[in-house]
NUDRENDO-414587 format. One line per field, with one value per residue: x, y, z of N, C-alpha, C in turn; residue in one letter. Coordinates in Angstrom, 1 decimal, decimal comma, always signed. Layout:
residues N
npx = c(X ...) $
npy = c(Y ...) $
npz = c(Z ...) $
capx = c(X ...) $
capy = c(Y ...) $
capz = c(Z ...) $
cpx = c(X ...) $
cpy = c(Y ...) $
cpz = c(Z ...) $
rest = c(A ...) $
//
This chain:
residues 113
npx = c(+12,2 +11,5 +8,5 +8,1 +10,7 +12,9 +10,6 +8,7 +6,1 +4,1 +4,0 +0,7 -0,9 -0,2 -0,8 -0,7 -0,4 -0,9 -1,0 -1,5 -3,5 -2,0 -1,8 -4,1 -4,9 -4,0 -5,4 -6,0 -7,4 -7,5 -5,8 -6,9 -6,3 -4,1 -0,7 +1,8 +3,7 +5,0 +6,4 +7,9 +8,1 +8,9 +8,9 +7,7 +6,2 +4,4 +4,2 +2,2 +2,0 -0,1 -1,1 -2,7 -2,3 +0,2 +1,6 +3,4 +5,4 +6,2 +9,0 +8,9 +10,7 +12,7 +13,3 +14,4 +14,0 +11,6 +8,3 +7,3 +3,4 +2,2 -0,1 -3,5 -2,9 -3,4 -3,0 -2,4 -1,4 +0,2 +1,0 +2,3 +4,9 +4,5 +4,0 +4,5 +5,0 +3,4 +3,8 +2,4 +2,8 +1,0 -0,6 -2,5 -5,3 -7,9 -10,4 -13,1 -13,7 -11,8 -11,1 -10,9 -12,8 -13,3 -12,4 -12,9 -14,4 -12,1 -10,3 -11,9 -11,3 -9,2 -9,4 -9,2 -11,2) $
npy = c(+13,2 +12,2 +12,2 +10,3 +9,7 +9,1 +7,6 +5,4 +6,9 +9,9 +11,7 +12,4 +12,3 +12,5 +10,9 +10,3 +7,2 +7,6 +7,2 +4,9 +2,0 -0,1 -4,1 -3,8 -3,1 -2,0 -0,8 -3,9 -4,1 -3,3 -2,1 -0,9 +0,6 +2,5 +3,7 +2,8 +3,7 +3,3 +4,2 +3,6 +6,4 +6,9 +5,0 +1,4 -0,9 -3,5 -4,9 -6,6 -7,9 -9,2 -10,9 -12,5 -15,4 -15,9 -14,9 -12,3 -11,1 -7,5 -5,8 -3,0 +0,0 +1,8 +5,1 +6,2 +3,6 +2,7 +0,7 +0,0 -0,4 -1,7 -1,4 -3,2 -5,6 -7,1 -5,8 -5,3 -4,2 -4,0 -4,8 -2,1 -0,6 +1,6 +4,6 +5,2 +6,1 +6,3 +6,9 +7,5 +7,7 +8,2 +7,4 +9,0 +11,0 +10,5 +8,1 +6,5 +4,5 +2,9 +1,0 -2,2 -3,6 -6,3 -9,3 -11,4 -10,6 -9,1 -11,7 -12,0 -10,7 -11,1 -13,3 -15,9 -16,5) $
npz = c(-3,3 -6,5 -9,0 -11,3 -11,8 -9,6 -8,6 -10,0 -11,4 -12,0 -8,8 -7,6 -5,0 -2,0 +1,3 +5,3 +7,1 +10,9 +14,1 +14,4 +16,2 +18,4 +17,4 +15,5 +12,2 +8,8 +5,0 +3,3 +0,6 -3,2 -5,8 -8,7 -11,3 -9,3 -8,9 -5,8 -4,0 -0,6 +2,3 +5,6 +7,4 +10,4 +12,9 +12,2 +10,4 +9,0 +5,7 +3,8 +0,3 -1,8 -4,9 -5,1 -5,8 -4,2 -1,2 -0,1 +2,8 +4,0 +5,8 +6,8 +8,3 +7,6 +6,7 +4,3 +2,3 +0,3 -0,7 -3,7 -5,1 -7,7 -9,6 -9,0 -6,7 -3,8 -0,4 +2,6 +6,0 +8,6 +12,3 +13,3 +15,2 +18,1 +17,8 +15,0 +11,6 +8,2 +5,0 +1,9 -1,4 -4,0 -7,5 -8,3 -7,5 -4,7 -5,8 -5,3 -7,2 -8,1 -6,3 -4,9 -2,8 -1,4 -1,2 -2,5 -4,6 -6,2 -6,4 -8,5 -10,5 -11,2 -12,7 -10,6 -9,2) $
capx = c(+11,9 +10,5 +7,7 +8,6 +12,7 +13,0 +9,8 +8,2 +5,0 +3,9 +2,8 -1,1 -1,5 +0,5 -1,1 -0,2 -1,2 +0,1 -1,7 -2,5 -3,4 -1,7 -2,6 -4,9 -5,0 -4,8 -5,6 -7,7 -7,9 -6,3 -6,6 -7,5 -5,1 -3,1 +0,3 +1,8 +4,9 +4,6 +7,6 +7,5 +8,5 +9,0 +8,8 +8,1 +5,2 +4,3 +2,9 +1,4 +1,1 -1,1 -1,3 -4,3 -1,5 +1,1 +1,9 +5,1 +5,4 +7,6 +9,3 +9,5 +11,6 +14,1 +12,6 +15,0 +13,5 +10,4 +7,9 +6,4 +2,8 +1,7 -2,0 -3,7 -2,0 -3,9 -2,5 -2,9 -0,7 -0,1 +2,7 +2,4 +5,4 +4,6 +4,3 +5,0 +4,0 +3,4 +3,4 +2,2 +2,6 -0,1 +0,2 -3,8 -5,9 -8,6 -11,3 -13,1 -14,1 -10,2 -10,8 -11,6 -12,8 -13,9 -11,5 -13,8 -14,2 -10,6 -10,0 -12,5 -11,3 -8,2 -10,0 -8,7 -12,3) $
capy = c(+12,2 +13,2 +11,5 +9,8 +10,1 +8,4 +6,6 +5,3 +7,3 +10,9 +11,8 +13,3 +12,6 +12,2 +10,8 +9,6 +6,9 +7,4 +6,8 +3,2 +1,4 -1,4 -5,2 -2,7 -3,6 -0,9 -1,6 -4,7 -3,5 -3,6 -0,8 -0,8 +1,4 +3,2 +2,8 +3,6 +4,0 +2,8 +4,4 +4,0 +7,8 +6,6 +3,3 -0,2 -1,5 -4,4 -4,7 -7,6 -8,1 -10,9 -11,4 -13,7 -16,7 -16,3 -13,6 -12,0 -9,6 -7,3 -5,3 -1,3 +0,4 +3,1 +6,5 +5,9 +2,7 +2,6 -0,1 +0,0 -1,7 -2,1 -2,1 -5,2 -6,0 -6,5 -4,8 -5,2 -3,6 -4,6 -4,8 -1,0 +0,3 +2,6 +6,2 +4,3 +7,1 +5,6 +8,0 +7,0 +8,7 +7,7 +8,2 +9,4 +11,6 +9,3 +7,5 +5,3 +3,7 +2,5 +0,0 -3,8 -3,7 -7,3 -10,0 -12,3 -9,6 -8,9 -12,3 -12,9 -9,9 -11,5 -14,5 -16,5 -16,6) $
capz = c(-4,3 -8,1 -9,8 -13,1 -11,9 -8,4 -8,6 -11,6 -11,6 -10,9 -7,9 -7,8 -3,6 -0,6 +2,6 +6,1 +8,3 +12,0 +15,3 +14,3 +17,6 +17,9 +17,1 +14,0 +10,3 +7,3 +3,9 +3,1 -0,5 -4,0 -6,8 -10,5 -11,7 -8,5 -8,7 -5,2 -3,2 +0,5 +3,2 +6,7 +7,8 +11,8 +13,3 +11,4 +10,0 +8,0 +4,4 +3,3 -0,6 -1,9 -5,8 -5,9 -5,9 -3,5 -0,6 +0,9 +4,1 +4,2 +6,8 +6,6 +9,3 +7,3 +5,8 +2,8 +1,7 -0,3 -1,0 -4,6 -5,0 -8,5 -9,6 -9,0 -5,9 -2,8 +0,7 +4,0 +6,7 +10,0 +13,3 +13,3 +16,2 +18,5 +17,0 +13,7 +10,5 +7,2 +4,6 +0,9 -2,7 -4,8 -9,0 -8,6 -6,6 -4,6 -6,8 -4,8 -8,3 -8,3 -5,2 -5,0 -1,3 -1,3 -1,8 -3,6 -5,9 -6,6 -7,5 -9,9 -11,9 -12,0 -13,0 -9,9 -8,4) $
cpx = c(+11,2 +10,0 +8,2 +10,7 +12,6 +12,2 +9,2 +6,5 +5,2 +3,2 +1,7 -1,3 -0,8 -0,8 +0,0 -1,2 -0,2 -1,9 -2,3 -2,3 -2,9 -2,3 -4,0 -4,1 -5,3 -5,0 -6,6 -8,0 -6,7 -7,0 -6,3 -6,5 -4,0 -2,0 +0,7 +3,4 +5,1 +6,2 +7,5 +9,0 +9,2 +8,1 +8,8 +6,6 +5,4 +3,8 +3,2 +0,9 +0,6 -1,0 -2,3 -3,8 -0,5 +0,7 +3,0 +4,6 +6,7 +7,6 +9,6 +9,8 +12,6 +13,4 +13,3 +14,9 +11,9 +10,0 +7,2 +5,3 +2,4 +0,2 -2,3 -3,3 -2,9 -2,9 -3,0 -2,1 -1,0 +1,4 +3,2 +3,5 +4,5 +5,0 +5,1 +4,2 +4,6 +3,0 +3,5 +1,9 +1,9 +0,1 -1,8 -4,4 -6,9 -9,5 -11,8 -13,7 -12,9 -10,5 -11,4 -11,3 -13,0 -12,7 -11,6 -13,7 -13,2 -10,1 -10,4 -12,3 -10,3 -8,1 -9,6 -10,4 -13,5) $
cpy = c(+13,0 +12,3 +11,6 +10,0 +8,6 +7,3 +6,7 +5,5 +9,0 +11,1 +12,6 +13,5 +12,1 +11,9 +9,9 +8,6 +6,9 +7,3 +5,4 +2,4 +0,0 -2,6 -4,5 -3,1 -2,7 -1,6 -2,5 -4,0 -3,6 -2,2 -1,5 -0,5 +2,2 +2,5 +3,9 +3,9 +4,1 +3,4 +4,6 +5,2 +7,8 +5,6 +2,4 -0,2 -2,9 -4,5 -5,9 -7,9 -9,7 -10,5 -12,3 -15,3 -16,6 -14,7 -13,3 -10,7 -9,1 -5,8 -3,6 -0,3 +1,9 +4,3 +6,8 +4,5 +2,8 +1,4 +0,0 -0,8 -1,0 -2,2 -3,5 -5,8 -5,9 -6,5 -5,1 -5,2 -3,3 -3,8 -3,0 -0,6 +1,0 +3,8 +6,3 +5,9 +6,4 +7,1 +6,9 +8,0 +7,7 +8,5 +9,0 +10,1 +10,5 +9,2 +6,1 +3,9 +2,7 +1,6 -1,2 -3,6 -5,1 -8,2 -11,2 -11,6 -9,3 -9,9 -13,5 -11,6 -10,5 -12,8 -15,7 -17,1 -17,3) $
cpz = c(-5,5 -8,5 -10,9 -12,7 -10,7 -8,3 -9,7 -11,9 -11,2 -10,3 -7,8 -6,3 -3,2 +0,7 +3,1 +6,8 +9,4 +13,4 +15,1 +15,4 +17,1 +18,1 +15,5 +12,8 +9,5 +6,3 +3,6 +1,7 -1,8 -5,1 -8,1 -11,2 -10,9 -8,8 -7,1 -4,7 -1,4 +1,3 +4,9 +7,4 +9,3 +11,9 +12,4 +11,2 +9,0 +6,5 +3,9 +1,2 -1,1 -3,8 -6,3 -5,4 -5,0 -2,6 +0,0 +1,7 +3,7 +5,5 +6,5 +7,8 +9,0 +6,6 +4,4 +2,1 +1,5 -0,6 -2,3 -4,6 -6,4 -8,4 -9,3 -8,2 -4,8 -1,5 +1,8 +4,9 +7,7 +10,7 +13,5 +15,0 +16,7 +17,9 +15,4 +12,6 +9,1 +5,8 +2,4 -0,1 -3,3 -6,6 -9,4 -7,7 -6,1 -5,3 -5,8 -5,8 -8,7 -7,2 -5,5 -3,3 -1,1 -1,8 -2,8 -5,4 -6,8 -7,6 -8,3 -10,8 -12,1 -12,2 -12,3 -9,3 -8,8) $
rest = c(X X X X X X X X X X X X X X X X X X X X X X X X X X X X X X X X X X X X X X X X X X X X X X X X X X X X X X X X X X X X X X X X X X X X X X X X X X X X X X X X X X X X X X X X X X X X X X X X X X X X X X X X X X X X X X X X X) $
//
């Protein structure tokens, strides 16, 4: 994959999540400005975006399909397989000044709250 080609950001950081016990919840959070790029690398997971106003799951299973999330978007990712690895390009290094941990908080920036 190439930042600014493939996916419409460049990429600054790569992480993984793997060993997620199952029935376990990542995420729980929305960013400021990240944009990211979500692929489950082995196994399936779930991702969860919310909008403030509506939500859809979706299902990630193939290592050639990516999930884009948009700023402003909150996340939370579930249903993690067995030996499931989630691997995420981020368009920023971490900033934990970039997070809305609180969901209250989130959406009264986006004046929902």
């Amino acid at each position: 994959m190439e930042g600014g080609g493939h996916i419409p950001f460049d990429i600054r950081r790569v992480y993984y999540l793997y060993d997620v016990p199952g029935g376990a919840e990542r995420g729980g959070h929305a960013h400021k400005a990240l944009h990211q790029l979500i692929v489950a690398m082995s196994g399936s997971f779930d991702v969860v975006l919310d909008d403030g106003r509506e939500k859809q799951r979706f299902h990630l299973n193939r290592s050639y399909h990516g999930l884009y999330v948009c700023p402003m978007m909150w996340r939370e990712l579930d249903n993690f397989s067995s030996g499931s690895v989630c691997m995420v390009l981020a368009s920023n290094r971490y900033d934990e000044e970039d997070y809305y941990r609180d969901y209250g908080d989130y959406l009264t920036a986006l004046g929902l709250g």
